[in-house]
N, C-alpha and C positions, 0 to 999 in steps of 0.2 A: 373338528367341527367348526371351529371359529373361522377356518382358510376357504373351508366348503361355501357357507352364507356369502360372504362378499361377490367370490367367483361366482355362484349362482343367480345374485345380483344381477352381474355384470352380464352373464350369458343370456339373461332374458331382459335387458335392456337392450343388449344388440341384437336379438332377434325381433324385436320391436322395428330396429332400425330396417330390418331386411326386409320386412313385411310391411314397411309402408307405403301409400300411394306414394308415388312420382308426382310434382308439382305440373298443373294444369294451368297453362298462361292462359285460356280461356276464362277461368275463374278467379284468377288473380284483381288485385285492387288496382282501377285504372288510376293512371297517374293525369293530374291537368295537363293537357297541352299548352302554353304557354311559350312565348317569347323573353327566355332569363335577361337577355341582353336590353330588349325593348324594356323591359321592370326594370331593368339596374339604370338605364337613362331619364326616365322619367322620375317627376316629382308626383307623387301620388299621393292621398292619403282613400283608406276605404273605411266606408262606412264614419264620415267625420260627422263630430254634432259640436255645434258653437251656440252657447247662450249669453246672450244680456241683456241690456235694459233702455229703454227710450230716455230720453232728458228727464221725464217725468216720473222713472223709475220703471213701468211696466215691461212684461216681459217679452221678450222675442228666443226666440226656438228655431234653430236652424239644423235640419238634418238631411243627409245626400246620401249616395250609394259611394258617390266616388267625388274626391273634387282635388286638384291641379292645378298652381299659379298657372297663368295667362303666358307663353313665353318671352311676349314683347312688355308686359307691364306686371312688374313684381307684385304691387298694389290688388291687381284683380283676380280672381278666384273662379275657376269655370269650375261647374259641377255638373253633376247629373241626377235626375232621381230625386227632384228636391220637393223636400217638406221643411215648412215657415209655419209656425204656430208664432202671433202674435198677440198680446194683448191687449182689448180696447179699453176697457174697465177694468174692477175688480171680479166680475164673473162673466161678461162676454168676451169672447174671442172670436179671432178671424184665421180660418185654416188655408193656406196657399201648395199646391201642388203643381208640380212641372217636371215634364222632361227635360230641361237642361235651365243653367242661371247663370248669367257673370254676374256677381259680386264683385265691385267695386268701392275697396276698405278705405281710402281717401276721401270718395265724396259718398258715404255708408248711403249705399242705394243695391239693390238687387234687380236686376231686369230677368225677371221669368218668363219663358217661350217654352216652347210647343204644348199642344194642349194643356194649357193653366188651368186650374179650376181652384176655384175661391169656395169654400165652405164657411158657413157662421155656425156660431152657436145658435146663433136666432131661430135657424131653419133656413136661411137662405143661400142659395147655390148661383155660382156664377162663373158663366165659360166662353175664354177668349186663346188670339194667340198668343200674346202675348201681354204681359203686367208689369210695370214699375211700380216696385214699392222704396219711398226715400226714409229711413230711419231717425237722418237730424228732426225733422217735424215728420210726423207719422202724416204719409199721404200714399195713399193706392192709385195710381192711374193705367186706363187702360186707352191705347191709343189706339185701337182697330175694334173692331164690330164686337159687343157681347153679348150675353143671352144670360137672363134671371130666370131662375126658379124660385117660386117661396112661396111659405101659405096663402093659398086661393089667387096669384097672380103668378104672371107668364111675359118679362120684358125682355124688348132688342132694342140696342142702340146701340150708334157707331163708335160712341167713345163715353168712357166712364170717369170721373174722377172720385175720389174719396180723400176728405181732407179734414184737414183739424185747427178749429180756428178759437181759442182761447178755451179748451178744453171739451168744446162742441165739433163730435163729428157730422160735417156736412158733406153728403152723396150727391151728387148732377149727372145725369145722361145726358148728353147731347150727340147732336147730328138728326137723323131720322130713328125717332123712339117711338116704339109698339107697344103699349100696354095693354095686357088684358085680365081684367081684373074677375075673379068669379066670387061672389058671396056667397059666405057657407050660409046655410038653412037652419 
């Protein structure tokens, strides 16, 4: 009886095997298509986040989907997918998104292009092609056309800057600025 159980074991383990499906490469788990060789050449990182702090201690927040040294300048950092949480104070901030950024770790500047949008805490929103933000002295500028949203008002102007001058953040639109201001009721 003790020779019987194991062998019987064994015989309805391997009739298991006889009776089971055939493997269906239809439903099998796709594999990435992918260039191994292209990945083993480049410098990549995914999904990077880099934090720290302006001269004055506040914070900045830097996160991409992907980001790259530059191949010609070790110093600069191209990314994509980028999110910059900045902070102005202790409870306002300024949110920057973009589809792509060189970072330039030398002279700590960010230059964000294609569709940029600036978020505050405050409420207000703001959309251009492109934004320099410089880290040594916290300043935002936008050198081509942008466009504000924010409570009860609606601005365009050709160039923006945002700057900080003894601990006072000062904003200027210049070129051709449209304001339209609507009071709430």
């Amino acid at each position: 009886m003790k020779v019987i159980l194991p062998l019987l074991a064994l015989g309805l383990l391997s009739t298991l095997f006889l009776f089971s499906n055939s493997p269906d490469p239809d439903r099998a788990i796709p594999f990435a298509e992918v260039d191994v060789e292209e990945l083993a050449r480049e410098q990549r990182l995914g999904n990077p986040r880099f934090a720290g702090t302006l001269e004055d201690g506040r914070e900045v927040l830097f996160i991409a989907e992907s980001a790259a040294p530059a191949p010609d300048a070790p110093d600069r950092i191209s990314a994509q997918q980028v999110e910059t949480r900045v902070a102005i104070s202790e409870t306002d901030y300024i949110l920057l998104n973009s589809a792509a950024s060189e970072v330039d770790l030398s002279n700590r500047t960010a230059d964000l292009q294609n569709d940029v949008r600036l978020t505050s805490s405050t409420g207000y929103r703001l959309e251009s092609d492109r934004i320099v933000v410089s880290f040594e002295v916290l300043s935002v500028v936008s050198p081509g056309p942008v466009r504000v949203d924010g409570p009860s008002m609606t601005l365009s102007a050709d160039r923006m800057v945002l700057s900080e001058e003894t601990g006072v953040q000062v904003l200027s639109f210049n070129g051709r600025v449209r304001m339209l201001y609507e009071p709430e009721s």
